[in-house]
py3Dmol code that shows the C-alpha trace and the ligand (Angstrom):
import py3Dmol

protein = """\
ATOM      1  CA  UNK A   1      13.458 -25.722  -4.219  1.00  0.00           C
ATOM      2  CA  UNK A   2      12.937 -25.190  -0.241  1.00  0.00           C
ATOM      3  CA  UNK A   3      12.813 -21.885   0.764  1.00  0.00           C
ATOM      4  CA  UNK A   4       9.703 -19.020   1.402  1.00  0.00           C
ATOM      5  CA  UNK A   5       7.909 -17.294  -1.624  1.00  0.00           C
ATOM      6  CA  UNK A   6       6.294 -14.693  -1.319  1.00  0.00           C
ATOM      7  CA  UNK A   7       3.608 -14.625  -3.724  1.00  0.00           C
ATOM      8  CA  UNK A   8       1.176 -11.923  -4.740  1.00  0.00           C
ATOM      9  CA  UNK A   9      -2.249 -12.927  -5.154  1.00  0.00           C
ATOM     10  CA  UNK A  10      -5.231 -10.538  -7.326  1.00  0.00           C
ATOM     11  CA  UNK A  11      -6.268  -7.609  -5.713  1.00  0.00           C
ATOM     12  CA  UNK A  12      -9.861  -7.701  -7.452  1.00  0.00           C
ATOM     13  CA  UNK A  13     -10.163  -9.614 -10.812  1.00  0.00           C
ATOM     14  CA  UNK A  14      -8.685 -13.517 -10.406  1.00  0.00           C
ATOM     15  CA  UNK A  15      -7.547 -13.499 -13.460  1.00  0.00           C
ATOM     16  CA  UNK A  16      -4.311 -11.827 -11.794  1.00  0.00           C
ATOM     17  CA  UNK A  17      -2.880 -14.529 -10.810  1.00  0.00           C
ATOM     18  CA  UNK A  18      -0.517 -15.848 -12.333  1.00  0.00           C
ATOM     19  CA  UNK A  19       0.588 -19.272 -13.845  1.00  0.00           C
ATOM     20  CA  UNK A  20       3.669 -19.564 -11.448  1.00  0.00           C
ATOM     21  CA  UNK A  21       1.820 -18.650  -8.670  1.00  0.00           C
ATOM     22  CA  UNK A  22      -0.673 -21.115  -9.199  1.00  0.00           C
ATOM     23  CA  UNK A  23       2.300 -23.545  -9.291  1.00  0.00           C
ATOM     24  CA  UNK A  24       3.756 -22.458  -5.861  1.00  0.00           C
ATOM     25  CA  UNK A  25       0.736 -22.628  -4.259  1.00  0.00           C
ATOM     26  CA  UNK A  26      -0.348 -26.383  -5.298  1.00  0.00           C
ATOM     27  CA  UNK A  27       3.343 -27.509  -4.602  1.00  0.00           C
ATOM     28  CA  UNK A  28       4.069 -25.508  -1.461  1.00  0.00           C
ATOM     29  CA  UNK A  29       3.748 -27.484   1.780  1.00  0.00           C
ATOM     30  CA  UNK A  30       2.065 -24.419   3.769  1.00  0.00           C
ATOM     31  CA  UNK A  31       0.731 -21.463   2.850  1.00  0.00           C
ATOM     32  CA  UNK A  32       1.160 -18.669   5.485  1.00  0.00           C
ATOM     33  CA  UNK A  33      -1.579 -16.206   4.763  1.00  0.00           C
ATOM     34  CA  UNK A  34      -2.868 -13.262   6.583  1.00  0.00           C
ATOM     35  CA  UNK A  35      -6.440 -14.446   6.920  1.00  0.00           C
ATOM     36  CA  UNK A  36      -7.110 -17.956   6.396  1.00  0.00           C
ATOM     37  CA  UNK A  37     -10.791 -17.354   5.439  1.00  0.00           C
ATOM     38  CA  UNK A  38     -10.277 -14.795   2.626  1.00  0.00           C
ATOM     39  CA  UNK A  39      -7.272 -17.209   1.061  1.00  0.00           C
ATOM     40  CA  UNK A  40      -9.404 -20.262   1.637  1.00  0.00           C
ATOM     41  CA  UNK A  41     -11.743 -18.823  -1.053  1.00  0.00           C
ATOM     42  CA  UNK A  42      -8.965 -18.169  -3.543  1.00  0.00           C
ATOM     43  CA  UNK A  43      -7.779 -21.912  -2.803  1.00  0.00           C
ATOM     44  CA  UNK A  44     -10.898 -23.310  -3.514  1.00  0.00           C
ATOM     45  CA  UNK A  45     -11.509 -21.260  -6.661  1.00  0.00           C
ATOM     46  CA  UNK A  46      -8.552 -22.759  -7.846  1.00  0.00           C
ATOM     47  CA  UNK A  47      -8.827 -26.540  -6.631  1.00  0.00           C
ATOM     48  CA  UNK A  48      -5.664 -26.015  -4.177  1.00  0.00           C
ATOM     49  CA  UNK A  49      -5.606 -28.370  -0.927  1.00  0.00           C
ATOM     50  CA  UNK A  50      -2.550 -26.648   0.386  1.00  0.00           C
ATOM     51  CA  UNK A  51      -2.807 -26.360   4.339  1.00  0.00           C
ATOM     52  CA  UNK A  52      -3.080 -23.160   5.046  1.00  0.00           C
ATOM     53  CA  UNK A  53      -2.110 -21.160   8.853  1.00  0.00           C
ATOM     54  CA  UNK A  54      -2.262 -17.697   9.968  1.00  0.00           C
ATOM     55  CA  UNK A  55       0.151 -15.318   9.799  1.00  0.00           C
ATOM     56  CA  UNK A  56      -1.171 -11.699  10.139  1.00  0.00           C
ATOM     57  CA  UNK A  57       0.031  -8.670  11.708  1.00  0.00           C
ATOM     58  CA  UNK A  58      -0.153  -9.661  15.531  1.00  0.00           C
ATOM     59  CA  UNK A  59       0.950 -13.211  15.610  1.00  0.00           C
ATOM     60  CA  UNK A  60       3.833 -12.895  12.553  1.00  0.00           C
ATOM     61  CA  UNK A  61       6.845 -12.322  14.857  1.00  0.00           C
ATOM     62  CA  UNK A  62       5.662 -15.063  17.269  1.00  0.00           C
ATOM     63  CA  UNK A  63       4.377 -17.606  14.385  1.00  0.00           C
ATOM     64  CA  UNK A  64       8.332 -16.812  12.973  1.00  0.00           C
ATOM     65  CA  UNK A  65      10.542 -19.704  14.482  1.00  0.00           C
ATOM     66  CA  UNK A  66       8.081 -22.395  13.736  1.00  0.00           C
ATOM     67  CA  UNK A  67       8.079 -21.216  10.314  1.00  0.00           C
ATOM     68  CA  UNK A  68      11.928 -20.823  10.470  1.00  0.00           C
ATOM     69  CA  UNK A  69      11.648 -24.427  11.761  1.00  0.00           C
ATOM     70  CA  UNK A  70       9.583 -26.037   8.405  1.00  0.00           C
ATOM     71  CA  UNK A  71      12.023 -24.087   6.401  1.00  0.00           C
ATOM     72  CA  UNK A  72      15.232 -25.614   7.725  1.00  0.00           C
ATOM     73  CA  UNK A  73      13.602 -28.933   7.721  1.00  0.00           C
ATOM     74  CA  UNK A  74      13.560 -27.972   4.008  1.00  0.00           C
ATOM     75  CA  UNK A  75       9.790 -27.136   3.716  1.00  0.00           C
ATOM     76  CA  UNK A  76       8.827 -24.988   1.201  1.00  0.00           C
ATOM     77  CA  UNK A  77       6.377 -22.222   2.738  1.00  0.00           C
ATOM     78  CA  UNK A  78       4.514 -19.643   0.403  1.00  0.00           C
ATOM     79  CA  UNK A  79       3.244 -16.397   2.175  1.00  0.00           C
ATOM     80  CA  UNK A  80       0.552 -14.771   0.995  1.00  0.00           C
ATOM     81  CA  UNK A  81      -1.366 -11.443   1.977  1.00  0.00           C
ATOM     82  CA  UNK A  82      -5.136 -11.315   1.107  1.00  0.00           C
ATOM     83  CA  UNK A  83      -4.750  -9.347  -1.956  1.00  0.00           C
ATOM     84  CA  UNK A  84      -1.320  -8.003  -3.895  1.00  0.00           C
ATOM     85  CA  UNK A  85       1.790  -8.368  -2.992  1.00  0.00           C
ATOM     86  CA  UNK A  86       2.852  -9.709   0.899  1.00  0.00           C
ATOM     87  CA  UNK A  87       5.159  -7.084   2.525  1.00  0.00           C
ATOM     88  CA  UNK A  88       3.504  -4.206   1.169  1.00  0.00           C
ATOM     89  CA  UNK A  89       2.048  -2.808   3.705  1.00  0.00           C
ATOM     90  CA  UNK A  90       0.744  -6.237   4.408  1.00  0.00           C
ATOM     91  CA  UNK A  91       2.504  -8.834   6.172  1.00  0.00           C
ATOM     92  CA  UNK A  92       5.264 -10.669   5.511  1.00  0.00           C
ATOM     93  CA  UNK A  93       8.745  -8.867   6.050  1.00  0.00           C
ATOM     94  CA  UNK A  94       9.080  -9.971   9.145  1.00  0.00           C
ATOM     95  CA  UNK A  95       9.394 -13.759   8.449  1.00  0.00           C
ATOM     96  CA  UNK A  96      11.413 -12.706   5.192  1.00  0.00           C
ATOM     97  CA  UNK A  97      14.035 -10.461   7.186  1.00  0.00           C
ATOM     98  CA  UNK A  98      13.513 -13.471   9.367  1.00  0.00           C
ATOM     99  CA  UNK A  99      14.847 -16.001   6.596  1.00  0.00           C
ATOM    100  CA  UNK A 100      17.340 -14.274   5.127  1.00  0.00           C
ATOM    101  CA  UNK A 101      18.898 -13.540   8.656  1.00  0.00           C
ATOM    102  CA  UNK A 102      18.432 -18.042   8.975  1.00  0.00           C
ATOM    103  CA  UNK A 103      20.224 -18.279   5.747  1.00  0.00           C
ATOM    104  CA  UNK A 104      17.150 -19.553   3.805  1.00  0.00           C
ATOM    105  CA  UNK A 105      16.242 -18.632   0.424  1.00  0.00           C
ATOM    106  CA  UNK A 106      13.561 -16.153  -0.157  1.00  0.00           C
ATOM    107  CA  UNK A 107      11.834 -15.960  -3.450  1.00  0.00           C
ATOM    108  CA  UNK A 108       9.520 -13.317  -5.081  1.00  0.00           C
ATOM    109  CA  UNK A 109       6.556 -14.243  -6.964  1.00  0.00           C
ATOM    110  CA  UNK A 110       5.189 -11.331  -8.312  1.00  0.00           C
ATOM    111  CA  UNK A 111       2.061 -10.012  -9.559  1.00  0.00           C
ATOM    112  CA  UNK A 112      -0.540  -7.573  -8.704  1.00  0.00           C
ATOM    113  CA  UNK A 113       0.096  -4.541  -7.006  1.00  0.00           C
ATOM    114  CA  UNK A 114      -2.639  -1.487  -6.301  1.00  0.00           C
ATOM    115  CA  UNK A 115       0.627   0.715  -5.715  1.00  0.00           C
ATOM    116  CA  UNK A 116       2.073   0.148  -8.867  1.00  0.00           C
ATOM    117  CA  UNK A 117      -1.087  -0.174 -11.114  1.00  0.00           C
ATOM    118  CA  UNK A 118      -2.597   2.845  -9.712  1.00  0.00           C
ATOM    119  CA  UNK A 119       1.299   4.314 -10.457  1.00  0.00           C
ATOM    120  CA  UNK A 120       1.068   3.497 -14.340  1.00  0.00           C
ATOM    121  CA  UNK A 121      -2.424   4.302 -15.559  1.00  0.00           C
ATOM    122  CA  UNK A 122      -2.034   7.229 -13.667  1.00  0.00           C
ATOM    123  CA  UNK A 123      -0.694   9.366 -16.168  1.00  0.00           C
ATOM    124  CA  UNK A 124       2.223  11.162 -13.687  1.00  0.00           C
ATOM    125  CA  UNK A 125       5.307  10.669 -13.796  1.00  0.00           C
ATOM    126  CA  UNK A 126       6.659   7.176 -13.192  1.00  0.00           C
ATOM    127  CA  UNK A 127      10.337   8.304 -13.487  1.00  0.00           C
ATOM    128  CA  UNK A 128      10.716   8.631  -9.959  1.00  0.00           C
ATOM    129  CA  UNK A 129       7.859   8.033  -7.070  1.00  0.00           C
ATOM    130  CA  UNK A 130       7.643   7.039  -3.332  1.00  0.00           C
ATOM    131  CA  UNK A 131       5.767   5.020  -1.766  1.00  0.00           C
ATOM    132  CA  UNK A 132       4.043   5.946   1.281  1.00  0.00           C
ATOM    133  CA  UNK A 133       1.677   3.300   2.318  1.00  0.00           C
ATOM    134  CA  UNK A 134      -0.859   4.514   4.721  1.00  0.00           C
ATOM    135  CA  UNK A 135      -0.809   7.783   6.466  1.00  0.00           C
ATOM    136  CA  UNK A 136      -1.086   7.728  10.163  1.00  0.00           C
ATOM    137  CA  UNK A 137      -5.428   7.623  11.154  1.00  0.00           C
ATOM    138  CA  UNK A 138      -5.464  10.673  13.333  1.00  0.00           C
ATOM    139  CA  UNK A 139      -5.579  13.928  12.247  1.00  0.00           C
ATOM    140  CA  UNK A 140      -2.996  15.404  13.335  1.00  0.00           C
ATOM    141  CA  UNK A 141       0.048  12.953  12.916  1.00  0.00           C
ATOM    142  CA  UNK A 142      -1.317  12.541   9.199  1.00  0.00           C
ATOM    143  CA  UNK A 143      -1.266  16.656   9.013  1.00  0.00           C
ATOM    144  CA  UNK A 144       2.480  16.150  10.295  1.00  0.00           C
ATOM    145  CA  UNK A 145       3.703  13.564   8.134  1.00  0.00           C
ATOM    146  CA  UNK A 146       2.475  15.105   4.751  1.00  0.00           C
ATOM    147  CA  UNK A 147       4.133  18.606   6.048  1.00  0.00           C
ATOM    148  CA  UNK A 148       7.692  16.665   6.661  1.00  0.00           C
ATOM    149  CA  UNK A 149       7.187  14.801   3.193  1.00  0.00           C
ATOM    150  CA  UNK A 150       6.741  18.094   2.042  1.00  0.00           C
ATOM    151  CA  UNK A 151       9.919  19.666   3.542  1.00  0.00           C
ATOM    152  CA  UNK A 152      11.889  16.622   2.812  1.00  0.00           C
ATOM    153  CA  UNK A 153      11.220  16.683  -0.589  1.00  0.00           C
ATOM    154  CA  UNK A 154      14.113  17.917  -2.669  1.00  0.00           C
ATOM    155  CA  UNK A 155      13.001  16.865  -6.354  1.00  0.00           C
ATOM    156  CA  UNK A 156       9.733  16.415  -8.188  1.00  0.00           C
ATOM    157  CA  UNK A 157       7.769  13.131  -8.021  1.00  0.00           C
ATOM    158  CA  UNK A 158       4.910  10.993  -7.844  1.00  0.00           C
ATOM    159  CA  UNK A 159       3.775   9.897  -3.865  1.00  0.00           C
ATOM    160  CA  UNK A 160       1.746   6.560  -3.711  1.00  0.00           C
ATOM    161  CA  UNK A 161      -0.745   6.774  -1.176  1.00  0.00           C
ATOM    162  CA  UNK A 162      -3.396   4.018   0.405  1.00  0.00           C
ATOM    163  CA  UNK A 163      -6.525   5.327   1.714  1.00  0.00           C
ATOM    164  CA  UNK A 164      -9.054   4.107   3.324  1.00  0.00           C
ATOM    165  CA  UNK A 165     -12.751   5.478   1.492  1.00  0.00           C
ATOM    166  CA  UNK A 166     -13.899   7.054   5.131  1.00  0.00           C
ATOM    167  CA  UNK A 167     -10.495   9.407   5.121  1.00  0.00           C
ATOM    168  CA  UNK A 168      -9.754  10.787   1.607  1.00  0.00           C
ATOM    169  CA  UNK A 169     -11.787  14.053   1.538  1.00  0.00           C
ATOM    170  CA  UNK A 170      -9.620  14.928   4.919  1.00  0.00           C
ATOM    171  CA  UNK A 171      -6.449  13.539   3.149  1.00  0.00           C
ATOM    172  CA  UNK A 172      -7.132  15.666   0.214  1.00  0.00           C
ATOM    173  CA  UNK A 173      -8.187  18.719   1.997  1.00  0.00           C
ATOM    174  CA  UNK A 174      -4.791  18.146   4.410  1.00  0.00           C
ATOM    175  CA  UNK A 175      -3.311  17.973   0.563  1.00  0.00           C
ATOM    176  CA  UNK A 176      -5.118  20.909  -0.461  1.00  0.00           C
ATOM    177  CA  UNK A 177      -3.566  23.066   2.646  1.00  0.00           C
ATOM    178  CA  UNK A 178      -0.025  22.103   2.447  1.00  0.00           C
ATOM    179  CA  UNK A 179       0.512  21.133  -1.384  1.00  0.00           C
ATOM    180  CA  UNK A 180      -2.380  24.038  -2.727  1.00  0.00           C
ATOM    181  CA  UNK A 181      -5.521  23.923  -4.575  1.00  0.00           C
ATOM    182  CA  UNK A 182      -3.380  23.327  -7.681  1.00  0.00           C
ATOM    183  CA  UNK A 183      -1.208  20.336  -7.122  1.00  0.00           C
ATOM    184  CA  UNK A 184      -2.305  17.785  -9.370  1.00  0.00           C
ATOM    185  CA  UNK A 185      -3.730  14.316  -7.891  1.00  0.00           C
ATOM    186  CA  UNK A 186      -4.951  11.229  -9.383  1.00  0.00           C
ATOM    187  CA  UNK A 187      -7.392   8.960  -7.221  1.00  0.00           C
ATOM    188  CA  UNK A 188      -7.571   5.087  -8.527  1.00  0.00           C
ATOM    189  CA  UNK A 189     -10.420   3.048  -7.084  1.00  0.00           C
ATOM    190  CA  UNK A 190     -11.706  -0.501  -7.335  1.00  0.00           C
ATOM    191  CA  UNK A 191      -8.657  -1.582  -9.419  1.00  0.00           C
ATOM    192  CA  UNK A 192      -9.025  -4.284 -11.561  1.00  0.00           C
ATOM    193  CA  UNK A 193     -12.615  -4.829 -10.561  1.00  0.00           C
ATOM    194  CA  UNK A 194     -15.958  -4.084 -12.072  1.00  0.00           C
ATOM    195  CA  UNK A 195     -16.677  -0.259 -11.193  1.00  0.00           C
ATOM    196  CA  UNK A 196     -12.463   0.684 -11.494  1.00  0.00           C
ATOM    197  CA  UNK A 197     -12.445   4.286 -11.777  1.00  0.00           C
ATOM    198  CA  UNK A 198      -9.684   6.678 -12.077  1.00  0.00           C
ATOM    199  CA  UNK A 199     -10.573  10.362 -11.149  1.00  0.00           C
ATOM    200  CA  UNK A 200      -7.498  12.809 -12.355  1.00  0.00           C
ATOM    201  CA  UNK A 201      -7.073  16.992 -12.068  1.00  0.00           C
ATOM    202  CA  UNK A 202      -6.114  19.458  -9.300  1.00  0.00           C
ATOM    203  CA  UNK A 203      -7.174  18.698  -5.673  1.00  0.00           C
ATOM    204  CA  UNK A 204      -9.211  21.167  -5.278  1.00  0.00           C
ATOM    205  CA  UNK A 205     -11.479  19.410  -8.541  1.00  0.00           C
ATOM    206  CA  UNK A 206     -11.020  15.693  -7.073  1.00  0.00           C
ATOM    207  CA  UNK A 207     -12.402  16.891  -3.708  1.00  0.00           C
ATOM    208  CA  UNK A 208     -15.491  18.756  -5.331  1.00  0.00           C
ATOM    209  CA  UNK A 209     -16.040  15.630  -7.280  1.00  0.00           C
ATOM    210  CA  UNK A 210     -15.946  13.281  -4.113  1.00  0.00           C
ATOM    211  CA  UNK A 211     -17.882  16.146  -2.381  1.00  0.00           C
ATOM    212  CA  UNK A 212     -20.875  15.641  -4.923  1.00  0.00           C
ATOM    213  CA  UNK A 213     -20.924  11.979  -4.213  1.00  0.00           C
ATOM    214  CA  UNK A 214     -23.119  10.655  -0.981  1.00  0.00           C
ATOM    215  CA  UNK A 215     -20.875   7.900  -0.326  1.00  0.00           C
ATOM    216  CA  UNK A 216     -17.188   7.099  -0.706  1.00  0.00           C
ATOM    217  CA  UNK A 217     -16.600   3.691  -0.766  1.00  0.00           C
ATOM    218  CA  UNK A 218     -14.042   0.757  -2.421  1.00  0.00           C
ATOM    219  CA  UNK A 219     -10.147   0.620  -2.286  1.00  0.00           C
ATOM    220  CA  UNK A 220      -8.619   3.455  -3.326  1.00  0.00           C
ATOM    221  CA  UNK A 221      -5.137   4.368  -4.287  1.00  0.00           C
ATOM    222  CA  UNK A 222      -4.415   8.656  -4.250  1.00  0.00           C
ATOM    223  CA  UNK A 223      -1.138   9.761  -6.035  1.00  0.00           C
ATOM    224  CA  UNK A 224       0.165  13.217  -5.644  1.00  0.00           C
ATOM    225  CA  UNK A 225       2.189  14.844  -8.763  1.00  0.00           C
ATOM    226  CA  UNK A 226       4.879  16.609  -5.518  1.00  0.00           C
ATOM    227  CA  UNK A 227       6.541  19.470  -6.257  1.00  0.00           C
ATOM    228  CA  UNK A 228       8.850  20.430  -3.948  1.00  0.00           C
ATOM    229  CA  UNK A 229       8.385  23.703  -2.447  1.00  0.00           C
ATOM    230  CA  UNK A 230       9.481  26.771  -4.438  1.00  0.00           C
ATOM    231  CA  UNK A 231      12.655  28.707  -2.290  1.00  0.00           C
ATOM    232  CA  UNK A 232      10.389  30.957  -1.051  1.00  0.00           C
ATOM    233  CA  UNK A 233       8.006  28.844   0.490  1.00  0.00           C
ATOM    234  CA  UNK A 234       9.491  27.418   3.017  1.00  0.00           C
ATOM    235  CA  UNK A 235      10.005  30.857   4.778  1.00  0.00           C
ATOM    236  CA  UNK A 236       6.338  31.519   4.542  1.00  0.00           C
ATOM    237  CA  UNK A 237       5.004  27.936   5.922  1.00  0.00           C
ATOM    238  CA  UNK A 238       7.668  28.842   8.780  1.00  0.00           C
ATOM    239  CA  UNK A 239       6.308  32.756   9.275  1.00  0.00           C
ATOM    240  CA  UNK A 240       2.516  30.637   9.225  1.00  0.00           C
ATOM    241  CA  UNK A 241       3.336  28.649  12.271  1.00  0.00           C
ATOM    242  CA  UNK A 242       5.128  31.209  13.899  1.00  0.00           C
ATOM    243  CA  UNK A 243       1.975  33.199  13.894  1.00  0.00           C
ATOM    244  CA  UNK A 244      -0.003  29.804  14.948  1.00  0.00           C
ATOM    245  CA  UNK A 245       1.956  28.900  17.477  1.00  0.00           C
ATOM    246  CA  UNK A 246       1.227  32.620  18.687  1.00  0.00           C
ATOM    247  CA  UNK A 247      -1.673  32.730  18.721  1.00  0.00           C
ATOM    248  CA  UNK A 248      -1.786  29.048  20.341  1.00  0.00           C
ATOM    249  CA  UNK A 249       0.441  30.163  23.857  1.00  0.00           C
ATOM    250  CA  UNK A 250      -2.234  33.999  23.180  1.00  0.00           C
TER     251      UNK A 250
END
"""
ligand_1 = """\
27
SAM
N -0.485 -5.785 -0.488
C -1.407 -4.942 -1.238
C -0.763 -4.500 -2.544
O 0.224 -5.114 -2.969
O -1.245 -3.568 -3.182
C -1.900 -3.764 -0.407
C -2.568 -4.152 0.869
S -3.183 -2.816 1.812
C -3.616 -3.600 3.326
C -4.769 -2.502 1.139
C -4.851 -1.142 0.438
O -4.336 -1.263 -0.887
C -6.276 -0.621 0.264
O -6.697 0.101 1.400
C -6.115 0.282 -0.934
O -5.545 1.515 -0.564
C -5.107 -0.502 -1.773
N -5.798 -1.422 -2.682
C -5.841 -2.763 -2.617
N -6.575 -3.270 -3.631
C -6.997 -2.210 -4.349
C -7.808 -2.061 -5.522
N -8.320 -3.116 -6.135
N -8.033 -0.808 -5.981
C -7.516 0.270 -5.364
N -6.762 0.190 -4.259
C -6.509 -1.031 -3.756
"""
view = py3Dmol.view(width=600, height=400)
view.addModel(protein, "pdb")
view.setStyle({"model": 0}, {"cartoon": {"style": "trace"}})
view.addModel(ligand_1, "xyz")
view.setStyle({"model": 1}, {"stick": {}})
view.zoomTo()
view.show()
């Protein structure tokens, strides 16, 4: 039928794609993927001649009503991000918002996910988790948003984290400060691919571990087992930056 898919694609062994999506792709009249390079490859490994075009973080909202366009003139358009699922924290929601505002049907093709893969051989909790994509690059903001996740967090569950290999001893040692030494992590890397590894225990033991290594490097996925702060906590992280912010205007 016309409409956009949105169709996941492997994020590390191609044998994750699946059977449907294979199907969509070869039928589709466009694929919209985020880089047309790293999709051509996929293409070709499966014998697809689909045209493919751009559509990537800084050109999706103005690439949207020529898309819009193809899919009224009842075009069926796949968008795919280079690896998982398109939308998560990939692009992709804009032209799908985008649709559904037009009145055009949006499928899902679904597949592989880091988030959820990491989620389930994890060995937390899966009853209820949050997803929080990437946490902002600089130091500070990323200090910030883990200490309002913190505060905002009423019940116990897993957070879903992407980091990039360059970041995660800060991220765990930001971890470390505001969760404690104890909070239990699990860090998934190189999912589905040759060297996947999952490294589980306390922060404090996943950051020694990393520390010991010379060089962090492949995708990684960090999940947090987040307890939310005892009653009394709260009034101590509050006394804390009282004092710092004392000591700041001293
Ligand atoms: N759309 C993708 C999905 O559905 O998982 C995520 C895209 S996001 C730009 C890329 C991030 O996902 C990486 O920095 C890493 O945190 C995570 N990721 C992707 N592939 C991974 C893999 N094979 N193993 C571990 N993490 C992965």
């Amino acid at each position: 039928a016309p409409g956009l898919y949105l169709v996941a694609t492997p994020i590390g062994n191609l044998e994750d794609i699946t059977l449907r999506a294979l199907r969509v792709l070869r039928t589709a009249d466009r694929i919209a993927c985020e880089d047309t390079r790293q999709t051509q490859k996929l293409l070709n490994h499966f014998g697809i001649e689909t045209p493919a075009t751009s559509l990537h973080e800084h050109n999706e909202a103005a690439r949207t009503p020529e898309m819009l366009a193809a899919l009224a003139a009842g075009e069926r358009v796949a968008v795919v991000s280079d690896a998982g699922m398109p939308g998560i924290s990939d692009p992709g929601m804009h032209l799908a918002a985008a649709a559904i505002a037009a009145g055009v049907p949006v499928f899902p093709v679904p597949g592989a996910n880091a988030a959820l893969s990491a989620l389930v051989a994890s060995g937390l909790s899966a009853e209820r988790f949050l997803f929080a994509g990437f946490l902002p690059a600089k130091a500070g903001e990323r200090r910030t948003a883990l200490e309002n996740l913190r505060e905002q967090m009423a019940d116990p569950m897993t957070v879903i984290f992407y980091e990039a290999p360059h970041r995660i001893l800060e991220t765990l040692g930001d971890l470390e400060s505001i969760w404690g030494a104890e909070a239990r992590v699990v860090l998934a890397r190189e999912l589905t691919k040759l060297h996947e590894e999952f490294l589980r225990g306390t922060v404090a033991e996943v950051r020694a571990a990393l520390n010991e290594r010379d060089r962090m490097r492949g995708e990684m996925v960090l999940l947090l087992d987040a307890q939310p702060a005892t009653v009394s906590a709260p009034s101590i992280s509050i006394k804390d930056r009282v004092a710092a912010l004392e000591r700041e205007e001293g």
